[in-house]
C-alpha positions in Angstrom: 229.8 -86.2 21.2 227.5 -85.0 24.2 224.5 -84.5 22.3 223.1 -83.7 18.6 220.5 -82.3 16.5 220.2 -82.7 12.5 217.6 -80.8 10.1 216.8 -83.4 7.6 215.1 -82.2 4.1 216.0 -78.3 5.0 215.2 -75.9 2.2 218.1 -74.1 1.7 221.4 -74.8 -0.3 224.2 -76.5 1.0 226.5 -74.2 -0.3 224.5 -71.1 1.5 224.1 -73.1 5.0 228.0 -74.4 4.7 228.7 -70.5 4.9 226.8 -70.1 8.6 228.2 -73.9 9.6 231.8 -72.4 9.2 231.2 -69.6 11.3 230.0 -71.5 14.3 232.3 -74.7 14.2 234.1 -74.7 17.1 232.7 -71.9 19.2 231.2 -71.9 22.4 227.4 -72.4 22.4 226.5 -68.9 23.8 229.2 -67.1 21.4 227.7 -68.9 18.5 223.7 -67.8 19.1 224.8 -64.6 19.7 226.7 -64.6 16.3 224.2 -66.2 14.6 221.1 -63.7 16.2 222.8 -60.6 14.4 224.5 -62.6 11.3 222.0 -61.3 7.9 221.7 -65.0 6.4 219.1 -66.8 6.2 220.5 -70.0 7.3 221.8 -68.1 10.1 217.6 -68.8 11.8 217.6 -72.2 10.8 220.9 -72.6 12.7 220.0 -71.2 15.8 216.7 -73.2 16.3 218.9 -76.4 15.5 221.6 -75.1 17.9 218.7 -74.9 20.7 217.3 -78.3 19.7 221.2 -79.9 20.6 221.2 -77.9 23.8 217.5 -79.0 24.8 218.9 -82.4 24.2 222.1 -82.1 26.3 219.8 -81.0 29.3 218.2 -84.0 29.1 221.2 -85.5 30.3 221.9 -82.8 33.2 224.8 -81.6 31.7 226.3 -78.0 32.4 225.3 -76.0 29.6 228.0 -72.9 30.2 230.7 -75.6 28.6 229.2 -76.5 25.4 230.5 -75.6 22.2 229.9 -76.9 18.9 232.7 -79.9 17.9 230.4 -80.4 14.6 228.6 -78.7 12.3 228.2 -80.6 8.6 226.2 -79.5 5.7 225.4 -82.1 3.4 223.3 -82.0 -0.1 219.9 -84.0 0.1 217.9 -85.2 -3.0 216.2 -83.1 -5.2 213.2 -85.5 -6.1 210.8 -83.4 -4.7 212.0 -79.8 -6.0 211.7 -80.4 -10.1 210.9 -77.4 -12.7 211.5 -77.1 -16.3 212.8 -74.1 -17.7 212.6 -73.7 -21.3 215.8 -73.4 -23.5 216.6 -73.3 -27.1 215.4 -75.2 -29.7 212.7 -76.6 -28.0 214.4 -78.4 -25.0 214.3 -78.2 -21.3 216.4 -78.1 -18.4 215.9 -79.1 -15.1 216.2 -76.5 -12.0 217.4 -78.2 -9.4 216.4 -76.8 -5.9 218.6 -76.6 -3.0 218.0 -79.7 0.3 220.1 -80.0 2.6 221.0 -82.2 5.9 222.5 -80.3 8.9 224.1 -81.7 11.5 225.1 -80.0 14.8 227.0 -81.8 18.0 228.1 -80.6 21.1 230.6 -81.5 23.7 232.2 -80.4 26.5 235.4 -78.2 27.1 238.1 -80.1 29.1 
């Protein structure tokens, strides 16, 4: 691992933001923000800017940015604590909607 980024807390649904992770994982950096610019997800933004974030960081170490590519990309669930509603059901009960968090993690490396 070069260098990483990680969205904690992001408002989208793992399951969603696993689809985008899976198209990226393993690609070379420039290949996968050009992929991700005309992909019509909405993770697809929220990739990118965390994508940018790990290559900002990987400059910081003077590093060549041509040979980058993504070795990582996990998409794991958060806790729902601070998304709660109610929806009413049958005989006067109530369920709990559970909205979508998720932690992203993206790391680069080097080719060869």
């Amino acid at each position: 691992m070069l260098s990483n980024a990680r969205a904690r807390y992001a408002r989208i649904a793992p399951r969603k933001a696993r689809v985008i992770a899976d198209l990226v994982r393993g690609r070379d950096v420039a290949e996968a923000v050009q992929l991700l610019q005309v992909t019509n997800k909405r993770g697809a933004r929220l990739l990118r800017q965390l994508i940018d974030s790990a290559v900002a960081n990987a400059r910081q170490k003077e590093v060549d940015v041509d040979d980058l590519y993504i070795s990582k990309a996990t998409v794991d669930k958060g806790p729902n604590r601070f998304f709660r509603r109610w929806r009413p059901r049958a005989m006067g009960r109530a369920t709990r909607i559970a909205k979508g968090i998720s932690h992203i993690v993206i790391e680069l490396d080097q080719r060869g």
